[in-house]
N, C-alpha and C positions, 0 to 999 in steps of 0.2 A: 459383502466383504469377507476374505477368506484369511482369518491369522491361523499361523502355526503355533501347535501346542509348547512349541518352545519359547515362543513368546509371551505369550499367556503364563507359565509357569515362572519364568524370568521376571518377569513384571509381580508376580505373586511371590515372589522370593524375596526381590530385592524392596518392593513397598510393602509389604504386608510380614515379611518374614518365615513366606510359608514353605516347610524345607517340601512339602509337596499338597500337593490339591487332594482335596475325595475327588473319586471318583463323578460325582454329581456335581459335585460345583464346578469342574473341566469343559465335564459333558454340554451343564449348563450356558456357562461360558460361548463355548462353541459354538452350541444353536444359534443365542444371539448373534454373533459375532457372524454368522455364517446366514444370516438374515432370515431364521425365523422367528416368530414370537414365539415365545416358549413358555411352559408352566413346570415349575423343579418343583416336585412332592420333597421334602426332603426331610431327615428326622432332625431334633431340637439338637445345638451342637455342632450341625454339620456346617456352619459358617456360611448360611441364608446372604448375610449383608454381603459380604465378599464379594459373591457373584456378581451384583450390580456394580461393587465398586472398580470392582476390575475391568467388568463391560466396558462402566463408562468410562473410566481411563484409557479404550481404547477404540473410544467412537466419539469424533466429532459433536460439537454442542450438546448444550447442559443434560441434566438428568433429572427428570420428576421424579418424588418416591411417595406415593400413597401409603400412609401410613395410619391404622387406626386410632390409636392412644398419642396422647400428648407427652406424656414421660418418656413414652419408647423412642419419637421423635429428636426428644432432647438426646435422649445415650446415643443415637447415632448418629447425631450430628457432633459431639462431645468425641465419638470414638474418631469419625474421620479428620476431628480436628488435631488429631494425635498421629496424621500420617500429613504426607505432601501429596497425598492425590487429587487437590483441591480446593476452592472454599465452600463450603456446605453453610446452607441458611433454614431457617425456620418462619412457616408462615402460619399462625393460626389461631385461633376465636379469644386464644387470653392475651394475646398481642396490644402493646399502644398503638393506637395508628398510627404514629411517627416511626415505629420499630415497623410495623407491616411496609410503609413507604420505603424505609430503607434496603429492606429486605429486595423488594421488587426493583427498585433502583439499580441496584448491583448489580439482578439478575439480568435485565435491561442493557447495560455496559459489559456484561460478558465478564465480570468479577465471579459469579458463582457458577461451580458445576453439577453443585446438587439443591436442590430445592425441596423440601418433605413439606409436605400438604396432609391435612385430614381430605380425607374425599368431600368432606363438606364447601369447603371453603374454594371447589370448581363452580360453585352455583354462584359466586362476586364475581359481577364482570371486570372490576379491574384486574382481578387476579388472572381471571381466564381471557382477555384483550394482552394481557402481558404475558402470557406462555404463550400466544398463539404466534407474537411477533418474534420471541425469542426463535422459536420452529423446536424442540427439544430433539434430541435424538435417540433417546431412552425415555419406556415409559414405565415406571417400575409399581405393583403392585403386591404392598409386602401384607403377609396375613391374608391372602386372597380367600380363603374360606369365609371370610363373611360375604362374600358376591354372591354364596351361593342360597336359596332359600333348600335346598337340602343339607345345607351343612346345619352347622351349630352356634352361631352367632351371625347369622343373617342380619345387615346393614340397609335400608332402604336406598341408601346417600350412594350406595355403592354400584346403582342401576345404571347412574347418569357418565360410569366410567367412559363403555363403550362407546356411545354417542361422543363423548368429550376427546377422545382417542381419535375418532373421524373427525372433525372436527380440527381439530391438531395439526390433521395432514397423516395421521396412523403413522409416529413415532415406533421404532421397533416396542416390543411391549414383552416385558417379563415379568410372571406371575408368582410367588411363592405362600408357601406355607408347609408347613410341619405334618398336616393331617388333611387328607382327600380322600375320600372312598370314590370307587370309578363313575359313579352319578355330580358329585362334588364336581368332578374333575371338568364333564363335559360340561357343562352349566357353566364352570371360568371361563373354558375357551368362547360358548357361544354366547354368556352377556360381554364378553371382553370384544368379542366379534375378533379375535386372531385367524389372523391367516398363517396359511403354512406353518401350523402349529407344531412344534416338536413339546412334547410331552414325557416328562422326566422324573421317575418313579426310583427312588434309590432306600431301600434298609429302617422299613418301618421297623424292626426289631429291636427292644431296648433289651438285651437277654443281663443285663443285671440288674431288674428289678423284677422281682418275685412275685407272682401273680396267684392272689387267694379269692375266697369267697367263703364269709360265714353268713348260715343261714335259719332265723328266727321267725317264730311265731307271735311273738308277744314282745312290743314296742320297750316295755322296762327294760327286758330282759336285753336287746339288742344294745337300748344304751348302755347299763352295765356294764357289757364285753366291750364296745366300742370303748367306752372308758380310760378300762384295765388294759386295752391294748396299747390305745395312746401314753399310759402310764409306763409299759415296761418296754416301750419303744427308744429307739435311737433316736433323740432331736438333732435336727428342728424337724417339724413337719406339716404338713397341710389337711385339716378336715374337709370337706366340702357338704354341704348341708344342702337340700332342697328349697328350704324358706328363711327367710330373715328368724325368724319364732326359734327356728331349729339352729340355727348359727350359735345365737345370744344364747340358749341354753345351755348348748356343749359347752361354750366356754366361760362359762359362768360355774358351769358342774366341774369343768377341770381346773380354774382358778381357786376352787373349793377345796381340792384335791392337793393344793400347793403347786401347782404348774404355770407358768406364764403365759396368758394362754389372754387372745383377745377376739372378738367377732369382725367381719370385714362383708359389710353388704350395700347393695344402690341405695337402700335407704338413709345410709347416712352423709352426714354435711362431707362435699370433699375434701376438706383440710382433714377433717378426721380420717378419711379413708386412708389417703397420702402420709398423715403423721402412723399411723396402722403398716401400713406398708413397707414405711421407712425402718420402723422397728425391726419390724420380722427380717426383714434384706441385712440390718447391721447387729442379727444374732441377737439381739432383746429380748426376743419372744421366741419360746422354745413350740407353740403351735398358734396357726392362724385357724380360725374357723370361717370359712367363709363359704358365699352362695359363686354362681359363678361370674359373678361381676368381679373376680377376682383372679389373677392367672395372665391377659395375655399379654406379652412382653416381660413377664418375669424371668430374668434369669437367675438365679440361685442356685449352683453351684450342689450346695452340699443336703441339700431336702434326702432326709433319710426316707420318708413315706409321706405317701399321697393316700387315707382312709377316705371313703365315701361311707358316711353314713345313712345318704337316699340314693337312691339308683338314679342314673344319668337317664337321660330320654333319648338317646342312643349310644351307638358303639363309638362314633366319631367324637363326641363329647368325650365320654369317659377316656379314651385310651389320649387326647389333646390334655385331659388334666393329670391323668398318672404319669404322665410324659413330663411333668415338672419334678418329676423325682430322680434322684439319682444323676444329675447331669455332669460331673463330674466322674462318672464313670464306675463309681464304688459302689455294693450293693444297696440296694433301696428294696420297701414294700410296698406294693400296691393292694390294698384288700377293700373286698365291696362289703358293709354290712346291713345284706338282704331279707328284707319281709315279701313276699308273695304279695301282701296286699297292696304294699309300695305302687304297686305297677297299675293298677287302677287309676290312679289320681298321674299318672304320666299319662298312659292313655286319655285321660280327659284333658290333658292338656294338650296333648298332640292334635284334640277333636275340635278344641275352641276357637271362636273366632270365626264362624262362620260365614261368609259374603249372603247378603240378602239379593235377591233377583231385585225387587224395588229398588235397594241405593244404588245397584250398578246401573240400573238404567238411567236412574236420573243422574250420576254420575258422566256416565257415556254420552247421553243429552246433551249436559251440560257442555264439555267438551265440542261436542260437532257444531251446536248453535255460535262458539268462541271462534270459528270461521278463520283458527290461526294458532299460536302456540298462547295457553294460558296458564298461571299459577297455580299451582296446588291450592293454593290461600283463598285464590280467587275462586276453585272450585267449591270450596267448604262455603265460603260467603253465598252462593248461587242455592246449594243444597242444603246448604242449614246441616251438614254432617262435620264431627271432628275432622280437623287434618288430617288424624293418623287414620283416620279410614277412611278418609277419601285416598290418600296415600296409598292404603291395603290392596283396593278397588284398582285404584290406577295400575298396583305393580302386577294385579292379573289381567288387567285388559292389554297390560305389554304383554303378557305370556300369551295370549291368544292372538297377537299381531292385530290389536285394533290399533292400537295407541304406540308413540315412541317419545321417549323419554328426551329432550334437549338438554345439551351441558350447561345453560344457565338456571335450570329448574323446571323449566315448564315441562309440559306436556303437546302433546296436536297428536289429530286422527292421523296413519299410517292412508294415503291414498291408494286406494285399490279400485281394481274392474269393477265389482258388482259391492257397491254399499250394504250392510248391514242392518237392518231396524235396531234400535237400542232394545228392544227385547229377543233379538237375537242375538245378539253384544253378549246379553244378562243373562244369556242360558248357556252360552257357549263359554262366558265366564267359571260359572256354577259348576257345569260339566269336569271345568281345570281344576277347581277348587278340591271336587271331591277327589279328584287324580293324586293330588297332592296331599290329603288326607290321608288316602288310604297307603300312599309313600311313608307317612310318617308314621301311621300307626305300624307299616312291615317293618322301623327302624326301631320301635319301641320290643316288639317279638323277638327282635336281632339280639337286641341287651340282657332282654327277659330269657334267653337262650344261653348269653355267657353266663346270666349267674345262676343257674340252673343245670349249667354243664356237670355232666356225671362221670361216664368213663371216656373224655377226650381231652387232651393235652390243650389247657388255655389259651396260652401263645399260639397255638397253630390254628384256635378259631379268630380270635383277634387280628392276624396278617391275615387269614384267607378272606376275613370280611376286606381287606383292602386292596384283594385282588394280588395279592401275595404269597403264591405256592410255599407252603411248611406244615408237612408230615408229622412232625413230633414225633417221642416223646423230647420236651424240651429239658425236663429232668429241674427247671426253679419253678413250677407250679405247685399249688398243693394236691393237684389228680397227680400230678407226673410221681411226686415226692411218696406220697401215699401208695404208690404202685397202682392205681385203679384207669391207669391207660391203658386200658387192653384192648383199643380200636386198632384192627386189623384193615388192611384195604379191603374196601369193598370187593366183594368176588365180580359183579355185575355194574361193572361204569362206565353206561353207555356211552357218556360222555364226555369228552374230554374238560379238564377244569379250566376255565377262560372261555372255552369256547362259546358260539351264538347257538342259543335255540331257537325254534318259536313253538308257543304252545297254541291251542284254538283260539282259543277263550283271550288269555293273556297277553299275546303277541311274543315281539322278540323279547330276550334274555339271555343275560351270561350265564352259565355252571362258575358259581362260586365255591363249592365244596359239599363232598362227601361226610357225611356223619353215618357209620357202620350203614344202615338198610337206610338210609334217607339222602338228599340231596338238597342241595340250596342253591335257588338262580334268583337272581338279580332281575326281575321284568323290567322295563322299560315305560309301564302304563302303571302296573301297581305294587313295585318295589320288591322284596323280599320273601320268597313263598318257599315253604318247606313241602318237600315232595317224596312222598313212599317210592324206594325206584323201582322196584316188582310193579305196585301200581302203573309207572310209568310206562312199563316195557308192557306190559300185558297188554291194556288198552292204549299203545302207541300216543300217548299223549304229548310228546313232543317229536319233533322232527331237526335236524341239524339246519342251522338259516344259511341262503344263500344256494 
């Protein structure tokens, strides 16, 4: 289907009020419209929801919205209730069954055009017998970063999309979120299984929030500063803490201090969390301390600074939370307050959780002897293993194409030429496993790099991690501010930035950026590798792919 941009804009004017589009949300637009699936990277602000609602306004039958959080659901169904694009309903886990029935009724009779789902609730087959009959014609997944096990809020529930999408009849499909780095990105399209992907990259740059780094040896002393900076800061603002332990202290130390100031972590009851939240959104609380079970669907407007106390476990994390500052457009702070030793205890987390050879086999066993699609539940009862890592186990035997995930939950063997022994299953597992490891631990390096930066402009390592050509100097760092950018272009850059390599050893790779005599590419097998480029050039260690 081929609309003109003047209608897309006319429709966006006269419904929405918009005296014109970003650029991204047009673009967006269009792909759908012009029948690919598409993935819009797009920043926090740029009117995310729009895009689906203007698609769907302008394509035949209903519109599914996968949506992670249950409050986010509500605002947007609450926002579209305030235009004529439609009726929009709500299905999900705190529902009466009489409201869930209702719900589905409508959608049944052709009353609603949008339906928002948690990804969980594709695994009820009344919900998924009733989108299959409706046929949907949009399939919208918003927050798509948790599809991915290289992003930063990796979802299990989010596997079963794909399969459910086929399933469906492959609904056009549109993916969104705020933060992707180029691995993020391929990972939505191929658990999404899109076709004719058009993929849509618009202005990771927030150039009004100021981007620092102070850096400590000794844990007192960091708090102290963290402190006295939240103290002579602009409120409201956001702490982020690494543990529950470290939330309750900060804010316990600045409630001490006279500040309003509360803790927000998965440890506590959720009315508490939600009474916590509601506070901070209606300017109550002049700072939230929270882990990162706190952030996504917030919008808050006026958040002066985003402090991190502990170091993120990567770049996609951090730069998705300091991205709640400032969204209103007016200056904001973003500062990390870094200990070197921090980074050990991310590293070990990034290591944990390691798959045994035994439970995959007997996991994988289990599986092929079920002669058919079986439970998760069903496989924990068989193995005597938690769910959640029979679940683990399962989401790698999908990565290695043993296994395929069904849209009612189960699992079954993928049918192939030449069968596998379950301890070739459990080694070819293991193999993926450590792939993935040592992915995570190049994203811990990436972090442990920004806060460590010396003489290069912040901003410009932060976009080029996201595949986002910027030079610098940005001039709102504290390198840029201090005068200590004096990274010149490298005199010897073999290689163009974006471009594919491959190395020996490593395989293919993108050139992500120049740091003065060093280089950064993106491997494909073990993530993020910093490279001497004299080294490079001398002993020819890479070659241009293709």
């Amino acid at each position: 289907m081929k609309t003109d941009k003047r209608r897309i804009r006319r429709l966006a004017h006269e419904k929405f009020g918009y005296e014109e589009l970003h650029a991204g949300q047009e673009a967006a637009i269009q792909a759908v419209l012009s029948g690919h699936d598409t993935l819009a990277v797009l920043p926090t602000g740029a009117g995310k929801s729009a895009i689906y609602q203007i698609a769907a306004s302008l394509l035949p039958g209903p519109t599914v919205v996968i949506s992670p959080l249950i409050a986010l659901q509500r605002d947007q169904v609450e926002a579209i209730e305030g235009t004529d694009i439609g009726e929009a309903a709500v299905v999900n886990s705190t529902m009466a069954e009489s409201e869930r029935r209702e719900a589905l009724q409508e959608l049944k009779e052709g009353e609603l055009e949008f339906l928002f789902l948690a990804p969980e609730q594709l695994g009820n087959e009344k919900v998924f017998k009733r989108l299959k009959a409706v046929k949907p014609s949009l399939f919208v997944v918003d927050e798509a970063h948790c599809i991915s096990e290289w992003g930063h809020d990796f979802r299990p529930d989010y596997l079963r999309l794909g399969p459910t999408i086929e399933a469906l009849g492959h609904p056009a499909i549109l993916a969104l979120t705020a933060t992707a780095a180029p691995p993020v990105r391929e990972e939505i399209v191929e658990r999404l299984r899109m076709r004719n992907a058009e993929i849509i990259v618009q202005g990771f740059d927030r150039p009004n929030i100021w981007l620092g780094v102070e850096t400590f040896h000794d844990e007192a002393e960091k708090k102290r500063a963290l402190l006295e900076r939240v103290q002579e800061a602009e409120k409201p603002g956001i702490v982020y803490a690494g543990t529950r332990k470290h939330a309750e202290e900060i804010a316990e130390a600045l409630r001490e201090r006279g500040l309003k100031a509360a803790y927000y972590h998965a440890g506590m009851r959720a009315s508490e969390r939600e009474r916590v939240q509601e506070q901070f959104m209606n300017d109550e609380l002049a700072v939230i301390v929270a882990t990162t079970a706190f952030g996504m669907g917030i919008d808050k407007p006026n958040v002066r600074f985003v402090f991190h106390y502990d170091i993120s476990e990567s770049v996609d994390a951090y730069y998705q939370e300091i991205g709640r500052a400032g969204r209103d457009g007016a200056e904001a702070k973003a500062i990390l307050f870094y200990n070197p030793k921090d980074v050990g205890l991310v590293r070990f987390l990034a290591s944990s959780g390691h798959l045994k050879e035994k439970e995959v086999e007997e996991v994988a066993e289990a599986i092929e002897e079920s002669n058919g699609p079986v439970e998760i539940e069903q496989l924990s009862e068989e193995t005597h293993l938690p769910e959640a890592r029979v679940e683990r186990v399962v989401n790698h035997l999908e990565e290695v194409g043993v296994v395929e995930p069904l849209p009612g939950g189960e699992v079954e063997v993928v049918p192939g030429e030449e069968a596998l022994s379950p301890e070739e299953i459990a080694e070819e597992a293991v193999e993926a496993q450590e792939r993935h490891r040592q992915f995570e631990q190049s994203r811990v390096e990436m972090m442990r790099g920004y806060a460590e930066l010396e003489v290069a402009c912040r901003r410009a390592y932060l976009l080029n991690y996201f595949g986002e050509p910027y030079q610098g100097p940005c001039g709102f760092c504290d390198i840029c501010q201090a005068g200590l950018d004096v990274q010149e272009q490298a005199e010897n850059e073999p290689f163009p930035v974006n471009s594919k390599v491959v190395h020996k050893t490593w395989g293919e790779g993108t050139v992500m950026r120049y740091e003065s005599d060093k280089m950064v590419i993106l491997f494909d097998s073990v993530g993020y590798k910093t490279l001497a480029v004299d080294i490079v050039i001398a002993n020819q260690l890479l070659k241009q792919a293709g």
